[in-house]
C-alpha positions as CSV (number, residue, x, y, z in Angstrom):
1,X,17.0,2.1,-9.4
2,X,13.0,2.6,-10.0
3,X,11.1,3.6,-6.5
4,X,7.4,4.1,-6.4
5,X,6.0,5.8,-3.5
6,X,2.5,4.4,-2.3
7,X,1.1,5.4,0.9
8,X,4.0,6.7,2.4
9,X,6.0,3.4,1.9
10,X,9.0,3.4,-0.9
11,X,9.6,0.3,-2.8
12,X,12.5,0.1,-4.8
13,X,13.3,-2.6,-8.1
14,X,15.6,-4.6,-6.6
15,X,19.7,-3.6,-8.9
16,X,17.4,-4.3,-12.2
17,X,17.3,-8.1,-11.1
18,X,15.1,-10.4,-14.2
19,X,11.5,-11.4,-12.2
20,X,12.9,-14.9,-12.9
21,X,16.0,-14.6,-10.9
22,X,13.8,-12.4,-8.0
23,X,11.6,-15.4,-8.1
24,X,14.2,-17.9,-7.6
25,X,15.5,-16.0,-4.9
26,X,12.5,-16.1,-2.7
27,X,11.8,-19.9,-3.5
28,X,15.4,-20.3,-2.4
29,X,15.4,-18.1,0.8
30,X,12.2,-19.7,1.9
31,X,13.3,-23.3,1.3
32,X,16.7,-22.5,2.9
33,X,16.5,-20.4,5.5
34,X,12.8,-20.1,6.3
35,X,10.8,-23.4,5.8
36,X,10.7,-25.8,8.8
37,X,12.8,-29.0,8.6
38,X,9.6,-30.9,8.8
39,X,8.4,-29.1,5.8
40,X,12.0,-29.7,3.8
41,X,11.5,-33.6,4.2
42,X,8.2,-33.4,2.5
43,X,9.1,-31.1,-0.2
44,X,9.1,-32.6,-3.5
45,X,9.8,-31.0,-7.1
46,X,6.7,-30.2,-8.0
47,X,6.2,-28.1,-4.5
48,X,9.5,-25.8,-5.4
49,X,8.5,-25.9,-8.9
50,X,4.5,-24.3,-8.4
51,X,6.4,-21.9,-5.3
52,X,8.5,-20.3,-8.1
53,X,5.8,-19.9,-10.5
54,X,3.4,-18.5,-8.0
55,X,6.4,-16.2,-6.7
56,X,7.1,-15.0,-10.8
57,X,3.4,-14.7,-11.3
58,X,3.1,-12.4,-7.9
59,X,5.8,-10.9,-9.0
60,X,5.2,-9.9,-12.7
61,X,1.4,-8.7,-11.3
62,X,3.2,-6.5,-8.7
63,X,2.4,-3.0,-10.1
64,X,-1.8,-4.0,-10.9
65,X,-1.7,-5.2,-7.1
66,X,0.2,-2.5,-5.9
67,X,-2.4,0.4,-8.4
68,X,-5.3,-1.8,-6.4
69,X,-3.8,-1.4,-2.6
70,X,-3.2,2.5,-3.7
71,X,-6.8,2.8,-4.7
72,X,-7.8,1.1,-1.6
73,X,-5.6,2.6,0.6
74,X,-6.9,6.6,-0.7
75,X,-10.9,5.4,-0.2
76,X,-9.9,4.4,3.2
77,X,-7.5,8.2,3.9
78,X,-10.6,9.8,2.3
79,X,-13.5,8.0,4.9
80,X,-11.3,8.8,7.6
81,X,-11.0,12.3,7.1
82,X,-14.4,13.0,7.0
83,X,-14.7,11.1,10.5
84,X,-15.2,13.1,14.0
85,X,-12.6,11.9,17.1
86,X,-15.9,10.3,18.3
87,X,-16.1,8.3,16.0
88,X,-12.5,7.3,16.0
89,X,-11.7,6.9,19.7
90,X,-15.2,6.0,21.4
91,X,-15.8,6.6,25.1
92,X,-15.8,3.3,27.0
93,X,-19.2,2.7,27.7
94,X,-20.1,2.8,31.7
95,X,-21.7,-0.5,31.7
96,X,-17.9,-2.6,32.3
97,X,-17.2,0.0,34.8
């Protein structure tokens, strides 16, 4: 199994599993199991079809969304080591006393 390490957190490729069958997964689990039963009634093909193809698109895009969050995710580490416990835990102010 692949696992990437970003920010601490380890993903891992799910047993080598196509994107199309990871997509159809989710689709599944969240029609199933998530979804309210108000929202089931008023599914129609279309729906399940543009959920799986936004979950395979999401999916296939993972590791340019996943390089983005990294980069984001080091600026922020970066600005906040430079920053004084001041300026990270401000005194209350004695005017709501």
């Amino acid at each position: 199994m692949a696992k990437k390490t970003i920010a601490g957190a380890v993903y891992t490729k799910a047993g080598g599993l196509p994107d199309e069958e990871v997509a159809y997964r989710l689709v599944k689990l969240y029609f199933e199991d998530i979804s309210r039963p108000s929202l089931k009634r008023k599914v129609n093909l279309d729906a399940v079809i543009n959920a799986y193809f936004y979950a395979l698109r999401r999916i296939k895009n993972k590791e340019k969304e996943l390089k983005t969050i990294r980069h984001i995710v080091e600026e922020k580490e970066k600005e906040m080591v430079s920053e004084t416990k001041e300026q990270l835990i401000p005194e209350p102010s004695k005017e709501g006393k």
